[in-house]
N, C-alpha and C positions, 0 to 999 in steps of 0.2 A: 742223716737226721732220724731216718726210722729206727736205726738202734738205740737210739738216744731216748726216744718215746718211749718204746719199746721197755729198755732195762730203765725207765725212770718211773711207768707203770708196774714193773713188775718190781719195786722196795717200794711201792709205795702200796701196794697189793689192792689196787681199786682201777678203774677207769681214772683218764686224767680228761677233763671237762672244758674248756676254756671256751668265752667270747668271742666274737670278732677285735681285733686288736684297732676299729676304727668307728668312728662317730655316725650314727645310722644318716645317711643321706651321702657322708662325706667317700672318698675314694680310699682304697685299701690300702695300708702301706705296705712299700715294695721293698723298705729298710727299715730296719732298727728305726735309726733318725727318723724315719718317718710318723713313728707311733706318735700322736700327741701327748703333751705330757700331763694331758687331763687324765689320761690312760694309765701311763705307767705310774703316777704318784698312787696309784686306786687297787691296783692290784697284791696280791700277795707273795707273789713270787714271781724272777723275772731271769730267764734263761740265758749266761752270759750271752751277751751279741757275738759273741768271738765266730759263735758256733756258727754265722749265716756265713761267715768266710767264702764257701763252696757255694753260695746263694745263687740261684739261675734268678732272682729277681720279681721270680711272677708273684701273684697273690698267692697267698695262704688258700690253704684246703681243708675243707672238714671233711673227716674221713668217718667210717663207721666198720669196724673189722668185726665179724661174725665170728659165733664163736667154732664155726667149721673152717676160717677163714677165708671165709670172703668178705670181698670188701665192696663198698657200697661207696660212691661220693653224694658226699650232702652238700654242698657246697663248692664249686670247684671253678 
């Protein structure tokens, strides 16, 4: 999944940004099907599901990668 970030950051030559993929109070999804689809009708783009195939199931992480690389969790 990190290569995937990774070279989808680097054609798009910016930071890639995104929210929590869950409704503030409510529980994280741990699938695809999980997102509500108040979510997914709202967004602009949406990462085939195919790719969670290899999913270990936990929550999403928000990561912060330095530009010395190091990384930072904001969220985890």
């Amino acid at each position: 999944m990190m290569d995937f970030c990774v070279n989808m950051a680097q054609k798009l030559s910016r930071p890639i940004v995104s929210t929590s993929a869950n409704i503030s109070g409510q529980p994280s999804p741990r699938k695809f099907k999980d997102i509500p689809e108040e979510i997914t009708s709202a967004v602009d783009y949406i990462v085939d599901p195919r790719i969670e195939a290899h999913s270990t199931g936990e929550a999403s992480q928000i990561i912060k990668i330095g530009l010395d690389g190091e990384v930072k969790i904001i969220r985890g």
